[in-house]
N, C-alpha and C positions, 0 to 999 in steps of 0.2 A: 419226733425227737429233735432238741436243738443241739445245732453245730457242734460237737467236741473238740475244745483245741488242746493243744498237746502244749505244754511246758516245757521250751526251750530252755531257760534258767536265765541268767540276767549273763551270762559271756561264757566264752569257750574253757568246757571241761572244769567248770567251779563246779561241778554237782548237784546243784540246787536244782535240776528240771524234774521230771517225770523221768522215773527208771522205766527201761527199754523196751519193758513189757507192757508197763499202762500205755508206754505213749503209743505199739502198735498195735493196741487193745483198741483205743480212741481211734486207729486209722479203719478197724476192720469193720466198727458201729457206723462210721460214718459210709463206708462201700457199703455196706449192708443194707442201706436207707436208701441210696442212691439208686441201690439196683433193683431195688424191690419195688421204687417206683417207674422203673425202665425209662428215664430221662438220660438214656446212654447218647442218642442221636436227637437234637430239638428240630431237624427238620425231616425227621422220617421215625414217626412214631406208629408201632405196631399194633398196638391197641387202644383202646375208648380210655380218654383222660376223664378220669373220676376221683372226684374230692372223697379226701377221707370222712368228713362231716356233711351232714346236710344243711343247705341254706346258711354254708357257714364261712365260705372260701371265694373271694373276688376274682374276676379274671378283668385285669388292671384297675386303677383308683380313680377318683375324680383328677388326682395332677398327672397321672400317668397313664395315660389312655392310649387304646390300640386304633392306630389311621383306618383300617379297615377290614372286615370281618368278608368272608366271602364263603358262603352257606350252599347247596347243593338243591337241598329241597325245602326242609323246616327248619323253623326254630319254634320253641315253645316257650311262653311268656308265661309264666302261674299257672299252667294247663291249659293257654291256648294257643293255638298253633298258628304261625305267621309263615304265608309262602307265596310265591311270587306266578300268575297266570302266563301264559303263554304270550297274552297280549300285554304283556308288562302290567297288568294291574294288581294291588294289591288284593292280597286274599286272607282274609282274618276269620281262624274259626270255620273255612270253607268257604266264606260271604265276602264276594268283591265289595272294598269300602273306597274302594278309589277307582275311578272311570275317567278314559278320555273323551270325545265329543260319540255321542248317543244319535245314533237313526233308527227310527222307528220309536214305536210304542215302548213304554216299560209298564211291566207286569211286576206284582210283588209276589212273596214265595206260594200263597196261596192261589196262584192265577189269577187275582183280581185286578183290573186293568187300572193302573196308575196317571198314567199319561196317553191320548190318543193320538198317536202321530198324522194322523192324517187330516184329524180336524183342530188338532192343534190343542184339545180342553186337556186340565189337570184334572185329577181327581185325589181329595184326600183319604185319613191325612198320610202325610211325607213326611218319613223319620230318617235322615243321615244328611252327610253331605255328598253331592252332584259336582265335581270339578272337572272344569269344561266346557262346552256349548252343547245345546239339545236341540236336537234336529228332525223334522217328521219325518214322512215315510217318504213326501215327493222334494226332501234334501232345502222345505224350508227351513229357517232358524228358527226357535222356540224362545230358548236362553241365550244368550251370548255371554261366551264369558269370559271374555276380555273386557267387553264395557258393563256387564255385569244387570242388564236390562231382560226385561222377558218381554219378548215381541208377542203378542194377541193375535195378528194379520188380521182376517176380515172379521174378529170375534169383539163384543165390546161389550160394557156392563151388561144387555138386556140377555149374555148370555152365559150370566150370573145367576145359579138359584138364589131366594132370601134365604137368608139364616131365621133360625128358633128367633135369637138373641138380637143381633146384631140387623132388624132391619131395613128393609129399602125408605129413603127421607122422603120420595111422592108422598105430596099432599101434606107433607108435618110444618107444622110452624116453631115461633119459640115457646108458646105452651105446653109443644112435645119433649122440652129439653129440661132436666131439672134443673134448679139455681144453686149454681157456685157456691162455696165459702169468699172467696173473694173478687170475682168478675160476676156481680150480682145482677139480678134484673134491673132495668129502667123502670122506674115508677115516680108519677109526679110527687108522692108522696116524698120519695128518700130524695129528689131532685132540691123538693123544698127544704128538706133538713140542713141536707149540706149547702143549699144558698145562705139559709138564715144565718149561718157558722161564718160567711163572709162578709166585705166590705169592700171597698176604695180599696184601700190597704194594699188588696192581694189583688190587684189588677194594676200591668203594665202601663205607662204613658204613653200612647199612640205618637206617632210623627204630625200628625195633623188635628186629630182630636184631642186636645191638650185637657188637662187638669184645669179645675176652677183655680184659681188663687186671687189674693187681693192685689199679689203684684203683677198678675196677669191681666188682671181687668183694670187696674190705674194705667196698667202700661198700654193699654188700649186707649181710656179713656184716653189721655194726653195726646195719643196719635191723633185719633177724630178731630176731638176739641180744640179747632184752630179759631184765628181772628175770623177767618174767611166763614167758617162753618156757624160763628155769632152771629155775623151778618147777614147771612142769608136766613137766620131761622125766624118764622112767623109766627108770633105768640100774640094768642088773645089771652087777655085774664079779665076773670071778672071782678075781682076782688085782689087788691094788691098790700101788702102789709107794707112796714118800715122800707123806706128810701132813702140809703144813706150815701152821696158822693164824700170825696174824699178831693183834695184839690188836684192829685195828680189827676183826675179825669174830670172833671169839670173845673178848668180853671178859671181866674180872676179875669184875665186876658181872654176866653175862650168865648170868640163871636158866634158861635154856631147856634142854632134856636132848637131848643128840645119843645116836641108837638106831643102834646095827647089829643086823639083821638078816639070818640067823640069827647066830649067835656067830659073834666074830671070834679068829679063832686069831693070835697076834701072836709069832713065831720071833724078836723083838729086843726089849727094853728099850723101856720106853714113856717117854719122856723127856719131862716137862714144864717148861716152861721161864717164867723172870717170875714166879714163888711163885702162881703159879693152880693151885689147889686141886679137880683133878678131881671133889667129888663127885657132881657131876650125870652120872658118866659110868658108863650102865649096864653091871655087868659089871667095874668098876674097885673097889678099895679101897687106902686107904691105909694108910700104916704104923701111924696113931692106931687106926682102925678097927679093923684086925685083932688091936692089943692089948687092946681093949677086948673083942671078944669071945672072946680066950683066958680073961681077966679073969674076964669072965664065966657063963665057960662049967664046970660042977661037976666034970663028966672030958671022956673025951675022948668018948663018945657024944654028950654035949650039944653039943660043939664040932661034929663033925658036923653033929648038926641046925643047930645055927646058921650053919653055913656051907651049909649047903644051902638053905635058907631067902632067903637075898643074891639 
């Protein structure tokens, strides 16, 4: 029943409220509720508080929640019963689900041995959670669980059965391993695919192994190719084409004697051009020259010598 309030009237003795009777009709409905739920004393109640409805009445909200409940023996969750062991462990259903640090062996509800404390093997499988450290029977560690590590001691893979599924890689190579969708096998085949895909392009510029360029090899060229490195280079040719100075290198003025070595057989006209006066050129005479030693010459034996002589 909800609350009944009584009608005061809006001020003193205008008549407008509840006559005397409704309003301690309204006072007797409301005693009547109060008592029948015996909420005369909230800290000394005589009987089992029970909701008028089933699964239908909160005992406090999500914004208004009680600091702490403090239980005796059970509580029951949906029909199952939650209560507290001796040694402080939780007990769900009858079934400790929560453990502090474990010595010895554990055994599952069937007697079958789960853990062997004294030699330290697990045995599956293992259905819950373990919180705490596991400890064998001569008080080594097993589990530690603060660092949250499973210690072996003197036990190590060889004293591991195989699995059906899952096993031992003695002896397997990568033929034993199927191929990925994308971490594929090496094969010179797919090696070559994806080279042929590249070029230059998609490869870096080394610090010291540089890229070809034109301007890398003229800038080379130039380095090498000094006056000094002309001079000292030794060329035979057998066959020489066009020889053209220019007067900045062989000048009008320029006493110095250019030598071929051995003779030079010349099939054209030796053309000199700019009135420069070959006589420094071994092997050359001019038109003066050769008059002078006709001129010169008594007959033609002498002319001989004297041209043999040049």
């Amino acid at each position: 029943m909800a609350k009944k309030i009584i009608n005061i009237g809006k001020s003193q003795n205008k008549g407008d409220g509840d006559p005397l009777r409704t309003a301690f009709s309204k006072v007797n409905d409301n005693f009547d509720e109060l008592y029948s739920g015996t909420f005369t004393d909230t800290t000394n109640f005589g009987t089992d508080i029970i909701p008028g409805t089933d699964n239908n009445i909160a005992l406090g909200s999500s914004t208004k929640r009680w600091s702490d409940l403090y239980v005796a023996d059970f509580i029951f969750i949906n029909g199952v019963r939650l209560s507290g062991s001796a040694a402080g462990d939780l007990v769900v259903g009858g079934n400790v689900v929560q453990a502090k640090d474990i010595v010895g062996s554990i055994f599952a509800d069937d007697s079958k041995l789960m853990m062997d404390g004294l030699t330290g093997t697990l045995y599956g499988p293992m259905i819950g959670d373990v919180t705490g450290s596991v400890f064998a029977d001569n008080s080594t560690i097993l589990v530690d669980g603060v660092s949250g590590k499973i210690t072996l001691g003197n036990n190590s893979t060889d004293d591991l059965p195989e699995g059906s599924t899952n096993k031992y890689i003695n002896g397997k190579t990568t033929d034993d391993l199927p191929e990925g969708s994308s971490n594929e096998y090496y094969t010179n085949a797919k090696f070559d695919t994806q080279l042929s895909t590249k070029n230059t392009d998609n490869l870096s510029e080394g610090a010291s192994n540089k890229y070809y360029s034109s301007t890398l090899a003229n800038a080379d060229i130039d380095a090498r190719v000094t006056q000094s490195f002309v001079n000292n280079l030794s060329i035979t040719a057998t066959q020489v084409g066009n020889i053209t100075a220019i007067a900045s290198v062989i000048d009008t003025d320029d006493s110095s004697t250019i030598t071929f070595t051995p003779a030079v057989t010349m099939n054209s006209d030796l053309t000199v051009e700019n009135n420069i006066i070959p006589n420094n050129i071994i092997g050359y005479i001019s038109n003066v020259e050769l008059k002078n030693i006709v001129a010169a010459s008594t007959d033609f034996a002498d002319f001989k010598t004297r041209i043999a002589t040049l």
